[in-house]
N, C-alpha and C positions, 0 to 999 in steps of 0.2 A: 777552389776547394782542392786538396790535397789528395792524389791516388791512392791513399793508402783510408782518407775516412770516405772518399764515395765507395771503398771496398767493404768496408766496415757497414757503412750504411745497407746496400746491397744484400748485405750477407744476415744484416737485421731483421728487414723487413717481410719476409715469408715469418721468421718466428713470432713478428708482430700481429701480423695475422694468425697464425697458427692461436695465440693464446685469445683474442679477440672471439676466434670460437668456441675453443674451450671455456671461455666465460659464458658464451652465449645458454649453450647447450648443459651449462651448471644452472643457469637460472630457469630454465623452459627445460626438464627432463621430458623424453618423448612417452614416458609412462604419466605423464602430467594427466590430472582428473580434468583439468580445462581444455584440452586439445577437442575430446568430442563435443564441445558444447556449442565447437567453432561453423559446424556444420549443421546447427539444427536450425533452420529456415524459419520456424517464428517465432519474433521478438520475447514472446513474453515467455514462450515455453524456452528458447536461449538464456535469459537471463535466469530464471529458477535453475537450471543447468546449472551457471556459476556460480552461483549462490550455494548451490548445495555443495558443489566442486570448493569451494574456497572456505564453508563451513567443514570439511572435511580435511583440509589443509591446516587451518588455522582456529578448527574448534566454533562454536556457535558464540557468536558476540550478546548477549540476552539484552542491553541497552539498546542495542543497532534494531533487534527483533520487534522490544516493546514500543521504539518510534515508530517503524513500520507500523503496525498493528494502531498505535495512534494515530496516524494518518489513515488508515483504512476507514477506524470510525468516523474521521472527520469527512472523510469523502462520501460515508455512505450517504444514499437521496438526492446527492450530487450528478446532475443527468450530464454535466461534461466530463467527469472523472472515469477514465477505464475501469471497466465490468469487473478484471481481478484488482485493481487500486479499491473496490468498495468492501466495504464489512458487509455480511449477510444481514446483522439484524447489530440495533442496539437496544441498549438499555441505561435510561435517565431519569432524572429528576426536574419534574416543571416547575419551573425560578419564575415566571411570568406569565401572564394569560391575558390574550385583550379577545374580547367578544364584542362585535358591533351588531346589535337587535338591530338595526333596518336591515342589513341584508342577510343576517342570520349567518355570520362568519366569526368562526374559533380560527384563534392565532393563538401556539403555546410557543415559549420559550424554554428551552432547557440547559442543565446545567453547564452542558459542551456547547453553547452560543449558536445551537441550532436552531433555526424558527420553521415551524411547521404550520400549516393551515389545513382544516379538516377540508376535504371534498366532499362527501358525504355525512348523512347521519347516521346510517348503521343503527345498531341497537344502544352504541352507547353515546348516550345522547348527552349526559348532562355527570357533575361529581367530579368533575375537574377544578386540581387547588392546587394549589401551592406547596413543593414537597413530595405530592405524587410521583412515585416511579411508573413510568410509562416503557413498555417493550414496542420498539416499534421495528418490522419486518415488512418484506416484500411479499405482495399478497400475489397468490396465483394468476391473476390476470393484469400484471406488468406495475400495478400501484403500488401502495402502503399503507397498510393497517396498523394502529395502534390502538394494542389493547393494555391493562390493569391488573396487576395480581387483586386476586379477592373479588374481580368484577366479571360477569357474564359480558359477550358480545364482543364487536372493536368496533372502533370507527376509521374511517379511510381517512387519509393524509396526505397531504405533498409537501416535500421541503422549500419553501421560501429563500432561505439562508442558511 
C-alpha cells in the first residue's frame, strides 16, 4: 500500500464515521414520539404507545385498524386469546343450530364460524332459527350471555369454536 493512500485512508475515516451518525440521528430524531414508549414496562400498554406514536408519524392506516378489529371479533370467547386481543361483545347471525333432546344441549353456529353451546336456560329457552341475529356479551360473572332484539331474557353460552 502506498504512503500517500494509507494517508488518504486515515484522513477518511473519522468523516466516515462522522456521516454514519449523522445518518443515524436523521432517522431516530431525539424529539421522536417513539423514544418514550421505550421505557414503559408493560407489554401491551408499550405497544399502544407505538401504535399511537407511529399513527401520529404516519397517519392512521383504517385497513391495518379494520383487521385488527377483525381479529378482536374473532378472538372474542376465545379463553387463550389475551383479554385486550378480545372484542367486548359481538353481534351475528345463526347459519346453523344442532339441539340434541337427550341431553338438552343447543349448539349454534354463526355467521363468523363461531360455535357456541348454551350453558344454561335462562329465560330464553326456545325461538332460535336460522337468520337470527344474536348479540352475544360477557356477562357479569366471568361467562356469556346471548340475547335477541325483539326478545325478553338471555340465555348463557360458551364458545366451543
Amino acid at each position: 500500500m502506498s504512503p500517500m493512500y494509507a494517508i488518504a485512508t486515515l484522513a477518511l475515516a473519522p468523516l466516515a464515521a462522522l456521516t454514519a451518525q449523522i445518518a443515524h440521528a436523521q432517522t431516530q430524531p431525539a424529539d421522536s414520539p417513539l423514544l418514550p414508549c421505550r421505557a414503559i414496562e408493560k407489554k401491551s400498554d408499550r405497544l399502544e404507545c407505538y401504535d399511537r406514536a407511529m399513527d401520529a408519524v404516519y397517519g392512521v392506516d383504517q385497513a391495518l385498524m379494520q383487521q385488527r378489529e377483525e381479529s378482536r371479533r374473532n378472538n372474542f370467547g376465545d379463553a387463550d386469546a389475551a383479554q385486550e386481543d378480545r372484542a367486548t361483545e359481538i353481534t351475528a347471525t345463526i347459519t346453523n343450530m344442532d339441539y340434541d333432546q337427550r341431553y338438552d344441549i343447543l349448539q349454534i353456529e354463526l355467521d363468523n364460524g363461531q360455535v357456541w353451546r348454551a350453558t344454561s336456560l335462562g329465560a330464553l329457552r326456545n325461538g332460535f332459527e336460522r337468520g337470527q341475529v344474536v348479540l352475544i356479551k360477557k356477562s357479569g360473572l366471568g361467562g356469556y350471555k346471548l340475547t335477541m332484539e325483539g326478545r325478553n331474557g338471555f340465555r348463557g353460552v360458551q364458545r366451543v369454536r
